[in-house]
Structures are given as structure tokens and as C-alpha cells.
C-alpha positions in Angstrom: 0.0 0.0 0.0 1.1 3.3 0.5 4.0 1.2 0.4 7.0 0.4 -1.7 8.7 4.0 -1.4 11.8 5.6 -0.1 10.6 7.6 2.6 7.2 9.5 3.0 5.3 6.9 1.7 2.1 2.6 0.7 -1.1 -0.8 -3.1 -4.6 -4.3 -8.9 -7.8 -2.4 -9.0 -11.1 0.4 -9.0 -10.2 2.7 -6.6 -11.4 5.6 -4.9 -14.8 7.9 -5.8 -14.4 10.5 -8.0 -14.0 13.8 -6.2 -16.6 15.8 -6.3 -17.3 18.1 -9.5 -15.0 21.7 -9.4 -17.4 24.3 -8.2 -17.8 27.7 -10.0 -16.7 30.4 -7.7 -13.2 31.1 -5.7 -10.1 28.9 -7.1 -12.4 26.4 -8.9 -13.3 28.7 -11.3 -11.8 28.2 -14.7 -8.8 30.4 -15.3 -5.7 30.3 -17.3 -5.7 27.2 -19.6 -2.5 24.5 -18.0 -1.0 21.0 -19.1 -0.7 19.0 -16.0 2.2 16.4 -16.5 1.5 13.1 -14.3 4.1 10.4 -13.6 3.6 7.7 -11.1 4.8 3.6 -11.0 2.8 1.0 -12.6 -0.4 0.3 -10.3 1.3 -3.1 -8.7 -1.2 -3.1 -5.8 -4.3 -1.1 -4.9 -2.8 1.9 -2.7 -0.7 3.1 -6.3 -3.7 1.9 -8.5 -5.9 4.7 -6.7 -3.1 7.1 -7.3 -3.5 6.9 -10.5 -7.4 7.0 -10.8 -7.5 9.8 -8.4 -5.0 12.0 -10.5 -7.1 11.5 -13.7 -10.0 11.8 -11.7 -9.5 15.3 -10.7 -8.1 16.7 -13.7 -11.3 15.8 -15.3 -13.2 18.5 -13.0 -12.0 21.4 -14.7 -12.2 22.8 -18.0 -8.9 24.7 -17.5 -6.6 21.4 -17.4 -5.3 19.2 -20.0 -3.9 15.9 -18.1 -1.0 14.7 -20.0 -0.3 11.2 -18.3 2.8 9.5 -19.2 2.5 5.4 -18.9 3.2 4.4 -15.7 6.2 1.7 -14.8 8.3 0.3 -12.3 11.1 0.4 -14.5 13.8 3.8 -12.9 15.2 4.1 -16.1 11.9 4.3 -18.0 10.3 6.8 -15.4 13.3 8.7 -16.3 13.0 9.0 -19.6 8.9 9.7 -19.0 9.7 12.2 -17.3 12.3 14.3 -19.9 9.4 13.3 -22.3 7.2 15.6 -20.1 9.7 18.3 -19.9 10.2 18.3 -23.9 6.8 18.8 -24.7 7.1 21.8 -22.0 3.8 21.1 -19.6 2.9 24.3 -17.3 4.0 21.9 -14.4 4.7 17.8 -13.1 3.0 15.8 -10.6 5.4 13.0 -10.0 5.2 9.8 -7.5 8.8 8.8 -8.2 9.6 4.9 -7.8 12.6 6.2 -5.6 13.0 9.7 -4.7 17.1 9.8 -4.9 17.3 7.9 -8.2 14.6 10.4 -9.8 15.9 13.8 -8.1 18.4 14.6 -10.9 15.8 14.7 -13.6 12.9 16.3 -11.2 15.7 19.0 -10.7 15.9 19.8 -14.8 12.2 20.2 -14.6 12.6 22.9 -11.6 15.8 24.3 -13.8 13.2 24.7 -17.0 11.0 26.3 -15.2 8.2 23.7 -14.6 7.2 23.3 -11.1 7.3 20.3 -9.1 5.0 18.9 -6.9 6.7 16.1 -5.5 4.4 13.4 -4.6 4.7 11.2 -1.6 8.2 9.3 -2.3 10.2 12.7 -1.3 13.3 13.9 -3.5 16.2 14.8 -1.1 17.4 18.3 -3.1 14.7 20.7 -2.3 15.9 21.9 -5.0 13.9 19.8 -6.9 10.4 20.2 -6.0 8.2 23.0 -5.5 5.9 21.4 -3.5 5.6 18.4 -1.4 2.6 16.8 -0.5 2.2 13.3 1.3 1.2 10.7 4.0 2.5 10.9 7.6 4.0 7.3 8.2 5.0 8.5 11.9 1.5 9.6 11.9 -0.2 6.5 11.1 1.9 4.5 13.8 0.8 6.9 16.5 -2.5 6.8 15.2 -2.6 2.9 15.7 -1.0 3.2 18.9 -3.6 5.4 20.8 -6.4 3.2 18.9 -5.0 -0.3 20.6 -4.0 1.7 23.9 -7.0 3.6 24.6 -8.9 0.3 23.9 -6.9 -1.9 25.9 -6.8 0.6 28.6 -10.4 1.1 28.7 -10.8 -3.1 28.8 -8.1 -3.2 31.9 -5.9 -5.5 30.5 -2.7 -5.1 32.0 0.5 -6.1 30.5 -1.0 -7.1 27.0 0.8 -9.1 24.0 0.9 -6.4 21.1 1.8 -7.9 18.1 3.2 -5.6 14.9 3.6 -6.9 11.1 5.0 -4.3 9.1 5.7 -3.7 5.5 9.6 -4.2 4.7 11.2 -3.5 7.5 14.4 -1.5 6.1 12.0 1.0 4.5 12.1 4.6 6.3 8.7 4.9 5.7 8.5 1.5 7.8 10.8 2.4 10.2 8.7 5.5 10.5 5.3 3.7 11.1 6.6 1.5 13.6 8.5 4.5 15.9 5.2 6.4 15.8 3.7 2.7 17.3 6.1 2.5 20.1 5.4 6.1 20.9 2.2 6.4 21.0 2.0 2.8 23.6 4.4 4.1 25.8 2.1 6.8 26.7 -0.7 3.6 27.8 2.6 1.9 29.7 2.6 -0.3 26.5 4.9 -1.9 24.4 5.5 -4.2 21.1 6.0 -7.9 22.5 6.8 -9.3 18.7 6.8 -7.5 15.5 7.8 -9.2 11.8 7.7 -7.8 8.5 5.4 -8.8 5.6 7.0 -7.1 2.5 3.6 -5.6 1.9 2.7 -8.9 0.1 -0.9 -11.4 0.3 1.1 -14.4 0.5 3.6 -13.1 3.1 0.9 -11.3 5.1 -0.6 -14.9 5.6 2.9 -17.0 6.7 4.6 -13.8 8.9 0.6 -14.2 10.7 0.6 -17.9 10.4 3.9 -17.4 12.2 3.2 -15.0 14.9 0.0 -17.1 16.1 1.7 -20.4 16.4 4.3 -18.4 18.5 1.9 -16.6 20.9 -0.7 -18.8 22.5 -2.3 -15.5 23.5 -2.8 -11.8 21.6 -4.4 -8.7 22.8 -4.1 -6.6 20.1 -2.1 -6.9 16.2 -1.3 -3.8 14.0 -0.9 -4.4 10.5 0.7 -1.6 8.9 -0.9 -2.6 5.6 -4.5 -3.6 4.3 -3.0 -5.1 0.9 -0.9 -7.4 2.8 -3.5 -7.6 5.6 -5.8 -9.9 3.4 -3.3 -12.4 3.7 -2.9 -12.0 7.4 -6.9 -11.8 8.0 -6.8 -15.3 5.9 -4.3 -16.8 7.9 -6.1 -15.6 11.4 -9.6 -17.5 9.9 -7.4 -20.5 9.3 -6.1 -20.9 12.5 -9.4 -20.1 14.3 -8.3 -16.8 16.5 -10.9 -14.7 17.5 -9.3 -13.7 20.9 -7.4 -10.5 20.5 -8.5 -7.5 17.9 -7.0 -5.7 15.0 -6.0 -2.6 13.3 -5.4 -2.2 9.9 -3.3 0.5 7.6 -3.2 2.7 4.8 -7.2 2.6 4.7 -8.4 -0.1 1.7 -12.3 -0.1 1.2 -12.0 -4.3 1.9 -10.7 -3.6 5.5 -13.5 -0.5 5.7 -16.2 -3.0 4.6 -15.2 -5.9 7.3 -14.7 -2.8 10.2 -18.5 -2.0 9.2 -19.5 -5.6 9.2 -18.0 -6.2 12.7 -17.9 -9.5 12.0 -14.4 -10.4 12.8 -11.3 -9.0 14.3 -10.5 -6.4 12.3 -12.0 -3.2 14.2 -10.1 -0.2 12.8 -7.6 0.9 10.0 -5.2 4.1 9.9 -5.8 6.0 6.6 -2.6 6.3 4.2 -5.1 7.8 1.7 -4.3 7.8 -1.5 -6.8 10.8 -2.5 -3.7 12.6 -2.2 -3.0 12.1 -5.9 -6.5 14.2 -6.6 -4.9 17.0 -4.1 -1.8 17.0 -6.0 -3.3 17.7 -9.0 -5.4 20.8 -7.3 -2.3 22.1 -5.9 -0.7 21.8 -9.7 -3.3 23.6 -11.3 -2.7 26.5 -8.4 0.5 26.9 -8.5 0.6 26.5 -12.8 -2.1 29.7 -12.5 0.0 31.7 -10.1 -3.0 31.1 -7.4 -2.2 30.0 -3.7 -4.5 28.6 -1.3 -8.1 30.4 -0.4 -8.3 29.1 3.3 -5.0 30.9 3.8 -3.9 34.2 4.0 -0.7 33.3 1.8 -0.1 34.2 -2.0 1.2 31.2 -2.9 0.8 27.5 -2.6 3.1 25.7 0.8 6.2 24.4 0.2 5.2 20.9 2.1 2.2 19.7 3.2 1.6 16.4 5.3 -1.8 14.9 5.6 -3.0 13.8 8.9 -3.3 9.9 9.4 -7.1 9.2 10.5 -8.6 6.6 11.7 -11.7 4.9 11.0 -13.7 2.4 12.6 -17.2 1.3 12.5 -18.8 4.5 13.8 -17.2 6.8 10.5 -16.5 4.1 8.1 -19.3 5.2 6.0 -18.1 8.6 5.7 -14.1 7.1 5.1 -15.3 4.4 2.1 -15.6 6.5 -1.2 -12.2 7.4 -0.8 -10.8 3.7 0.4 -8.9 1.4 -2.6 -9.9 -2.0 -3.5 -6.9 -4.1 -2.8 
């Protein structure tokens, strides 16, 4: 999900609603006519499948945008060259989801050199230099997020000393690292901690063995965060198998599947911390701004923020309804 990338950070499939039609007045009135260039990996999983949608989704709200999409891939060296393709043809500015933000810096910084603005989405470019703006998840975010949702619940149930159980993405990921430092934080402030954590390389089929794992090895769990609803399919699958109803789970990044069994309440799965991929139809927004020289009408500013990180929510069966148009199919 929100998941194979370099540092900010998340998922084949229909994803998100449409947002909502431009309105007429303010910003979303049609100014100055702009080519939006789009660059983004191929959709792989549901989290980056969404991306894509949502991009295309939003440019399709306003007259005053031509979308020029280049085809997506999960080659470096291809991105690349997608890229310089969208530079040539001189687009009014770039939305780009890089594969990996140092490999892709160089030729995001020749955009920036020619004058095209940047808006560097989620996998972050290190030179500064290189973007104009950067919008994303907060991994951190959605660890603490987790970690108040199991803490506060377990507190409220009195269990004391609780098994906490953790399967991440790929553990030598930032954006991992991130996510699971957020965790610890946010239980210590409950007097919790992580008995076991394992890493699931944001996969189905490991999902189900690092689960099948972990419940042979505990004979007893409170409370498991996934950090990942793609890969939390296979865990959910694996957790049926071995007939473990016992302890309660929270899921990540925000996939309408984990949204539909939180509103079911059928089985363990009771929350999931959003990753949300509508950022892709905010990055578009924020490209059409800043290609028209507009900033932001909520704020006093002339000009769009340099960086902007979206808050990690969380959703359970009490707001899932309101959470689902904007959730991925994984």
C-alpha cells in the first residue's frame, strides 16, 4: 500500500470515488488554460492503483486542465526518460510519484531548472531543489494513530501487560521504520509496548505465513497492527485458518475491503489508519494553483506551501461510511 517507497510513503484495482465536481466560484473557477504532467509507477497493488485514478479523476473537473499522463512503470530508467518526455513537450507543471525519490531527483531538478514546477508526490526527492511542493502521507502519523487506537482500547478493557503484536511492511523501508516508531510512541504513553513484530513485505502471500507465524508463537494476543491492508488480506486469511478470534486488529493505509469488514464487525478487524491515497487528486489541485500563479483560499498566503503532510485518520465502525468512497480495493 502506501508502500513500496523511499521515505514519506504505501497498493490491482477500482479505486477511490471521483472527487466531487470543481465548483464555480473562488479557485475552482476556470482560469488560465494549463498541461498537467503526471508520472507515477505502474499500479502493482491497490494503494498506487488509486493514485492513478484519483490524478485522472481530478483533472477531469476542470475545463482549464489538460492531463497529460505518461505510462506508468516500475522500471527507474523508464520513469526517467517519461519524465524528460514531459519536460520536452514543456507542460505548465509535473505531478510526479517517483519509484525512488534519490534515483529520480536529478531529472525532477531539470524540470525545476526549465522552469516547470514540481510537486513532488509522496516518495520525497532529497534536493529541495527539486520540487516545488511536497505533499504526502505521515508514516509516523499513522503508527501513532494505531498506537492510541490499541492503547486507549486496551486501557479502557483493563488489561494489563497485553501481547501487542506488529507486522509491518519491509522493515528496512524509512517509511516502515517511521510507522513503527510512531507505534512505540504512542503505547508508551498507555505503559505499552510491542511484545513481537515481523515484517510482511507488503505482500498477500507473506501477510498470511509472517501471521501464520506469529499465532503459532503466541498462545495469547491482545491486540495486532498491521501496517498494511494489501498485505492484511493475507494476514486476515491466515487468522480465519487458525481459528483466533481472541485478541482485535487494526489495519493501515485505509483499503475499502478492511472498511467494509470494520463496518460488518464480523471479525477481528475493528479499525484501520488511513494512508489515503486521494492525495494524488490533491496533488493535481495544488498543480493547477500553482501552474495559475494562485495560492491557497483558506490561507492568507499568495502562494501554494512548500510541504504539506496529511494527517493519518482513523476509521472504525462509527465513520467508516463517511471514510469508504475514498478507500482502494486491494
Amino acid at each position: 500500500t502506501a508502500c513500496t517507497s523511499n521515505e514519506p510513503a504505501a497498493q490491482a484495482s477500482a479505486p477511490a470515488a471521483a472527487p466531487a465536481a470543481a465548483a464555480t466560484g473562488g479557485n475552482d473557477a476556470p482560469g488560465d488554460k494549463v498541461v498537467i504532467g503526471f508520472s507515477a509507477p505502474a499500479a502493482d497493488h491497490g494503494w498506487i492503483a488509486a493514485i492513478s485514478k484519483n490524478a485522472a479523476d481530478a483533472a477531469k473537473q476542470y475545463s482549464d486542465v489538460e492531463f497529460k499522463a505518461v505510462e506508468p512503470t516500475n522500471d527507474i530508467n523508464q520513469q526517467i526518460s517519461a519524465v524528460e518526455s514531459l519536460i520536452q513537450a514543456k507542460v505548465n507543471a509535473l505531478v510526479i510519484l517517483p519509484n525512488d525519490g534519490q534515483q529520480l531527483n536529478q531529472v525532477a531538478r531539470q524540470a525545476m531548472d526549465a522552469g516547470i514546477p514540481v510537486i513532488n508526490l509522496d516518495r520525497v526527492f532529497p534536493d529541495k531543489l527539486s520540487y516545488r511542493t511536497w505533499l504526502g502521507g505521515d508514516n509516523y502519523g499513522m503508527g501513532v494513530a494505531a498506537g492510541h487506537f490499541i492503547g486507549k482500547t486496551l486501557k479502557d478493557k483493563g488489561v494489563a501487560d497485553p501481547v501487542i503484536l506488529e507486522i509491518q511492511g519491509i522493515a528496512t523501508l524509512p517509511l516502515t521504520q517511521d510507522r513503527s516508531k510512531g507505534f512505540e510512541d504512542a503505547l508508551k504513553t498507555y505503559g505499552f509496548k510491542v511484545t513481537a513484530k515481523q515484517d510482511a513485505k507488503f505482500t498477500v502471500e507473506s501477510g498470511t505465513q509472517v501471521a501464520s507465524n506469529l499465532l503459532q508463537a503466541h498462545k495469547k494476543i491482545d491486540a495486532i497492527w498491521n501496517h498494511d491492508d494489501d498485505q492484511g488480506i493475507g494476514v486476515l486469511a491466515a487468522i480465519k485458518e487458525a481459528g483466533r478470534d481472541e485478541f482485535f486488529m487494526v489495519g493501515g493505509a485505509g483499503s475499502a475491503n478492511a472498511m467494509r469488514d470494520i463496518q460488518a464487525d464480523s471479525g477481528v478487524l475493528k479499525a484501520t489508519v488511513t494512508y489515503s491515497p486521494t492525495m494524488a487528486a490533491s496533488a493535481i489541485k495544488l498543480a493547477r494553483l500553482i501552474a495559475q500563479g494562485k495560492g491557497m483560499s483558506d490561507l492568507l498566503e499568495q502562494q501554494v506551501p512548500q510541504s504539506i503532510t496529511l494527517t493519518s485518520e482513523t476509521v472504525t465502525k462509527d465513520n467508516a461510511d463517511k471514510y469508504l468512497p475514498t478507500g482502494f480495493e486491494s
